[in-house]
C-alpha positions as CSV (number, residue, x, y, z in Angstrom):
1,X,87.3,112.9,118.8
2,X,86.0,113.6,115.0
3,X,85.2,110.6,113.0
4,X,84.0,111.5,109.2
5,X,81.5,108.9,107.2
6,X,81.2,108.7,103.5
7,X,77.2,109.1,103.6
8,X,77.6,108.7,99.6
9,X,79.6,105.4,98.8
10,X,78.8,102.0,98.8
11,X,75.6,99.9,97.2
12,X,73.3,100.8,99.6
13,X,74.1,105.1,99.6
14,X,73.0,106.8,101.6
15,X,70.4,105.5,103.7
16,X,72.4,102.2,104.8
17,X,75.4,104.5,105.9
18,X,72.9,107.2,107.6
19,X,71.2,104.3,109.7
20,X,74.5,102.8,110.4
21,X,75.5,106.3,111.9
22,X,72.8,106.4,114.3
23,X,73.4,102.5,115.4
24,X,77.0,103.5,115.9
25,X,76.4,106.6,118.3
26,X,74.3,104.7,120.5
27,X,77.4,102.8,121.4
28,X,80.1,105.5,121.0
29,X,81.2,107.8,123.8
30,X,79.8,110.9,124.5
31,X,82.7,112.8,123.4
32,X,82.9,111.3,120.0
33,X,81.3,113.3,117.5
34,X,80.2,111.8,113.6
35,X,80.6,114.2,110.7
36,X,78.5,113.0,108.0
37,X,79.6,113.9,104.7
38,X,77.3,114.2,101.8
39,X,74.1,115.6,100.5
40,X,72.8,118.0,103.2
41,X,69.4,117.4,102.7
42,X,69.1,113.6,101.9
43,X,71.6,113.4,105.6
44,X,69.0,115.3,107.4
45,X,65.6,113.8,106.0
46,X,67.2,110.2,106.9
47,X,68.1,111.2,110.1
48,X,64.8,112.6,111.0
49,X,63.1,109.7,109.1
50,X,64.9,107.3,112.1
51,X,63.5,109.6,114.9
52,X,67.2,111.6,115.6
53,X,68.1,115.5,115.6
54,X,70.2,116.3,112.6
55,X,71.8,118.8,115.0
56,X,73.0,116.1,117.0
57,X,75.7,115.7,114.0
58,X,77.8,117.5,112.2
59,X,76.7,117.8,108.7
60,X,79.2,118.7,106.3
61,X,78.1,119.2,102.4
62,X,79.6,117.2,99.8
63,X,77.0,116.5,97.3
64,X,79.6,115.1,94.6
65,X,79.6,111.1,94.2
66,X,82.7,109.4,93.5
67,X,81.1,106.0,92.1
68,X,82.9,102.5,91.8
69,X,83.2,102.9,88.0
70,X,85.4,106.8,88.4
71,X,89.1,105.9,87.7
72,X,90.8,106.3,91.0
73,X,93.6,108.6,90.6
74,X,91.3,111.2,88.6
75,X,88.1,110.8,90.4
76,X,89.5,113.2,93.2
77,X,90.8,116.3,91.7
78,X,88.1,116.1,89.3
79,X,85.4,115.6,91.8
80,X,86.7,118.3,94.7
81,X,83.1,118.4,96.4
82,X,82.6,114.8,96.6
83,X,82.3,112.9,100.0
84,X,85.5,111.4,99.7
85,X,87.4,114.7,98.7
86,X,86.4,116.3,101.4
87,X,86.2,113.7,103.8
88,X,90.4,113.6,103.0
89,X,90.2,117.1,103.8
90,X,89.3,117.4,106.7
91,X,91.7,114.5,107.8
92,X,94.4,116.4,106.0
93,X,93.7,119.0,108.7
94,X,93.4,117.7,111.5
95,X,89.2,118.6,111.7
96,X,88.5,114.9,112.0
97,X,90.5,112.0,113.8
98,X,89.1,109.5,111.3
99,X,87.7,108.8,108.1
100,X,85.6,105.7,106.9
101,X,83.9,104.8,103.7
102,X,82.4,101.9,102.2
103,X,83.1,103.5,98.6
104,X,85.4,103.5,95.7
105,X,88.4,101.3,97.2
106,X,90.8,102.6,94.6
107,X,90.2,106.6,95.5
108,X,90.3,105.5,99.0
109,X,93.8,104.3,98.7
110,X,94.8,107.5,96.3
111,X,93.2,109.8,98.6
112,X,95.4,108.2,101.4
113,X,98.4,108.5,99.5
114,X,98.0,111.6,97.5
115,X,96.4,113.9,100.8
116,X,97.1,112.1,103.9
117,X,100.5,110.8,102.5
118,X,102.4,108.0,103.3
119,X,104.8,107.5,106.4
120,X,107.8,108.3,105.8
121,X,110.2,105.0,105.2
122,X,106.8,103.0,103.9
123,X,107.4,101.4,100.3
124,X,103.7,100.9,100.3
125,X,100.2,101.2,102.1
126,X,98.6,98.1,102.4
127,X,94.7,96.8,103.7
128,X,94.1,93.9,105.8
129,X,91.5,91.5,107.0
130,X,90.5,89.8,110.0
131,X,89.9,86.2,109.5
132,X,88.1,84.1,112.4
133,X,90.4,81.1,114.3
134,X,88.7,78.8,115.9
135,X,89.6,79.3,119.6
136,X,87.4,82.7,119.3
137,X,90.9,84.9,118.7
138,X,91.1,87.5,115.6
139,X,94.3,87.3,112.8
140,X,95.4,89.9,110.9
141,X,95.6,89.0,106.9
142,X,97.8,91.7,104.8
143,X,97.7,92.2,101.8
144,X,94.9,91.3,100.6
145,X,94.4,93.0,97.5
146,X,96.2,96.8,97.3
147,X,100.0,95.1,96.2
148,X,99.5,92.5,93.5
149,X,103.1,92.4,93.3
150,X,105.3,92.6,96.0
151,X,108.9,92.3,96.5
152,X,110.6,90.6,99.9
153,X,111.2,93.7,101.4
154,X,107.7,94.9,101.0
155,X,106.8,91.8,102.9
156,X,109.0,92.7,105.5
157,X,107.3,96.0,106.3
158,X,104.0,94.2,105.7
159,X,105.0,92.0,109.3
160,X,105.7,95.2,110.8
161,X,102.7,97.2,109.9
162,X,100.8,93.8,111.2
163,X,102.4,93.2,114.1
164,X,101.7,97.1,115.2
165,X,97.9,96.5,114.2
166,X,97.8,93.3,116.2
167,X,99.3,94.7,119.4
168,X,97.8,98.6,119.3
169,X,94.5,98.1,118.2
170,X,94.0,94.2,119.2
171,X,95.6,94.0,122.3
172,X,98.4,91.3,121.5
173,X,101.1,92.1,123.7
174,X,103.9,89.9,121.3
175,X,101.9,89.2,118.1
176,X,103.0,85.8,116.3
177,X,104.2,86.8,112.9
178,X,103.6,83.7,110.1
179,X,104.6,84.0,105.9
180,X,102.3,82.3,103.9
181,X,103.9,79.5,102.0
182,X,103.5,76.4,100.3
183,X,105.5,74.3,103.3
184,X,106.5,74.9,106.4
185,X,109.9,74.0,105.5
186,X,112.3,77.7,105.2
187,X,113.7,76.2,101.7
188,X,109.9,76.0,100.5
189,X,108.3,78.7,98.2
190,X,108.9,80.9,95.2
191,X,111.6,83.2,95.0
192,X,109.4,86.1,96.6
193,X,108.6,83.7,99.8
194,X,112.2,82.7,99.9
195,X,113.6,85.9,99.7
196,X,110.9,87.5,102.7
197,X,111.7,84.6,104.8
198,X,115.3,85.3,104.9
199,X,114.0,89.2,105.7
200,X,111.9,88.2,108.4
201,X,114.0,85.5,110.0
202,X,116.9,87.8,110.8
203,X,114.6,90.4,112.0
204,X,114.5,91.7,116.2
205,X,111.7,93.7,115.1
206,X,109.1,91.2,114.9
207,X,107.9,87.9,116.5
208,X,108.3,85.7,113.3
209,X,107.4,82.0,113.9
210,X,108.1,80.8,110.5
211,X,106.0,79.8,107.2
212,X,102.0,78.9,107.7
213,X,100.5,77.0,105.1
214,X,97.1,77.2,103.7
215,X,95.5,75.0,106.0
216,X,95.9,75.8,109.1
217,X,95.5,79.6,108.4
218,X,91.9,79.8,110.3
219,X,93.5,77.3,113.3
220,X,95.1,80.4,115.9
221,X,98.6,79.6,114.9
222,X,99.5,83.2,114.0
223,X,98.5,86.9,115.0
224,X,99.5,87.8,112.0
225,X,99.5,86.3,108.6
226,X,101.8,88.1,105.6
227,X,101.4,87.2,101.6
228,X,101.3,89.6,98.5
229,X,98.2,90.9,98.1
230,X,97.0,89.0,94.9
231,X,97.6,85.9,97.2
232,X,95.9,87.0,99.8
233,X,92.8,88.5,97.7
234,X,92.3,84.7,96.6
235,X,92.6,83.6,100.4
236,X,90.1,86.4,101.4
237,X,87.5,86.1,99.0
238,X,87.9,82.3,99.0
239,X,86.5,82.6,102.9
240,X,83.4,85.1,102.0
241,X,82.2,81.9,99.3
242,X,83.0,79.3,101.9
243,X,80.7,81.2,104.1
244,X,78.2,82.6,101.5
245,X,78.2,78.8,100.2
246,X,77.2,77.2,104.0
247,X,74.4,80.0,104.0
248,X,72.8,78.9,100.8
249,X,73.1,75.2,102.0
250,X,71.3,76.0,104.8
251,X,74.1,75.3,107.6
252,X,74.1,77.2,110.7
253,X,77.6,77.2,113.0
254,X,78.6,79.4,115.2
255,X,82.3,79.6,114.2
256,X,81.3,79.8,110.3
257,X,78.4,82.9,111.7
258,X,82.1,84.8,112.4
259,X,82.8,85.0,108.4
260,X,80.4,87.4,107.8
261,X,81.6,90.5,106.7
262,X,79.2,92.8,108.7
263,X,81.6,91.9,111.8
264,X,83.9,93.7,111.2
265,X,82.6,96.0,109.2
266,X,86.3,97.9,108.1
267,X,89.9,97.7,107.9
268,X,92.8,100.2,108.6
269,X,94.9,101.5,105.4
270,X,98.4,101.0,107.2
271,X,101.2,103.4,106.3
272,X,99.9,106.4,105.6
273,X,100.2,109.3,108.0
274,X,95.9,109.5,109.6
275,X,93.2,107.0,110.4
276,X,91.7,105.9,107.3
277,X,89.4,103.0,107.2
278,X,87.6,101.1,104.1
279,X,84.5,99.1,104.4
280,X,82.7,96.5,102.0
281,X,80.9,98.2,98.9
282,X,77.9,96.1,100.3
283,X,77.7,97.2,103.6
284,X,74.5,97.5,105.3
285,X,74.1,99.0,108.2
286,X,75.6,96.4,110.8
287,X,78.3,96.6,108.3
288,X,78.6,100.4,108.7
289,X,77.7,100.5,112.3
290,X,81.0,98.1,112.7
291,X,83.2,100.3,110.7
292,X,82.6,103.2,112.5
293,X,83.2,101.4,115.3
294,X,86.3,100.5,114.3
295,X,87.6,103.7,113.2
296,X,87.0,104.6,116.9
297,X,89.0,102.1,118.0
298,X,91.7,102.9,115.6
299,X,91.9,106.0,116.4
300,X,92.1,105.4,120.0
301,X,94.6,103.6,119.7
302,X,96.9,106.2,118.0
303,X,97.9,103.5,115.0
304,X,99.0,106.0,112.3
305,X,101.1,107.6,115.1
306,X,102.4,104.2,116.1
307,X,103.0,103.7,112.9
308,X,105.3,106.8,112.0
309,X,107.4,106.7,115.5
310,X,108.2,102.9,114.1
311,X,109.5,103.9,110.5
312,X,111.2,107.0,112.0
């Protein structure tokens, strides 16, 4: 297996995600090889500067950035030797299994559309997060920022993209599928809830328990948690202050300790047709070491393939 890194995106370019790469390939399998994509000489002068062989990678060059300020849908064709570009390319055929980055969100999600393409059947491509429940399990958050706007049917193929996450990649044999609502009650909600509860309750497709409300979303009650993504932005970034704000107060707890982002280091754009992953624009290299981690795992797991036999 083939996993590609952005060596150019993110804050801390390109020595965070270069360090990250070494941490990660002292835990991967020996048959799992990183590409690094990026500036030839900058990849091999960090890798030599942390005591590895540059030919114990493959280095592919893509000098070209694609920075968070390009506009998404142009930064691509008009950048054709930038990391991403040709990290995309590769996936496109087939040279690499996976491809993570830490940079530009919004060319991420065009790449993934526009060169991987999306699954046949899929309205729309979503991105997730994992939030922390307190009995030590993991739940699956989607959207939570690529679909402002949704409509009930988009909702309903959120659940399913979930619930395929939850059980290839996580392990849950029957993953618990929850709408996030204002009530538990079925007649609670606007008319997007009401109309994606009626969806999801007639469904055979899905384990669907029912709305969750707000407060007991971190309490294990769900595998998987389903909202629009401007809702569950707000619920995402809501956590990362909670947990920044206990830091600067000084607080130390265990369970709180499993907000930090550098955990999990990446999520899974689901419903397109490869492994693509997208990590934090302020990844370090924990944070990096985790996504590529992840990516493995992904891939592993044959998601995107799980993915397409489901919709087809």
């Amino acid at each position: 297996m083939k996993i590609g890194i952005d060596i150019l995106g993110g804050d801390f370019a390109p020595d965070a995600n270069v360090a990250g790469a070494v941490l990660a390939k002292k835990e991967l399998p020996n048959d799992v090889q990183l590409v690094l994509l990026g500036d030839r000489d900058q990849i091999s002068s960090g890798l030599s500067l942390l005591g590895e062989n540059p030919t114990d990678y493959e280095i592919v060059h893509a000098p070209d950035i694609i920075t968070m300020h390009d506009h998404p849908t142009r930064a691509i064709p008009q950048k054709p030797n930038s990391s991403i570009a040709v990290g995309f390319d590769l996936l496109a055929s087939k040279q690499i299994q996976a491809f993570a980055s830490t940079g530009n969100t919004g060319a991420m999600l065009v790449g993934s559309i526009y060169k991987i393409n999306t699954v046949p059947g899929i309205i729309r491509p979503c991105i997730t997060s994992t939030l922390p429940q307190i009995d030590g399990s993991k739940t699956i958050l989607l959207d939570v920022g690529s679909n402002a706007d949704c409509k009930a049917d988009v909702l309903y193929q959120f659940a399913v993209l979930g619930a395929l996450y939850s059980k290839n990649v996580y392990g849950v044999e029957n993953p618990r599928v929850a709408l996030l609502n204002i009530g538990e009650e079925e007649s609670k909600g606007n008319l997007l809830t009401l109309a994606a509860h009626k969806l999801l309750a007639e469904s055979d497709e899905i384990n669907f328990i029912g709305n969750l409300e707000g407060r007991d979303i971190f309490f294990a009650k769900a595998d998987v948690i389903v909202c629009d993504g401007f809702t569950g932005n707000i619920v995402l970034k809501e956590a990362e202050g909670i947990y920044t704000l206990m830091k600067k107060r000084g607080i130390q707890d265990e369970y709180f300790d499993r907000f930090n982002y550098e955990n999990y280091g990446g999520t899974p754009i689901l419903g397109v047709k490869g492994n693509v992953i997208i990590g934090h624009g302020i990844s370090n290299d924990i944070a990096v070491k985790n996504m590529i981690l992840h990516s493995y795992e992904v891939a592993k797991s044959g998601l995107a393939t799980r993915v397409n036999e489901a919709f087809n």
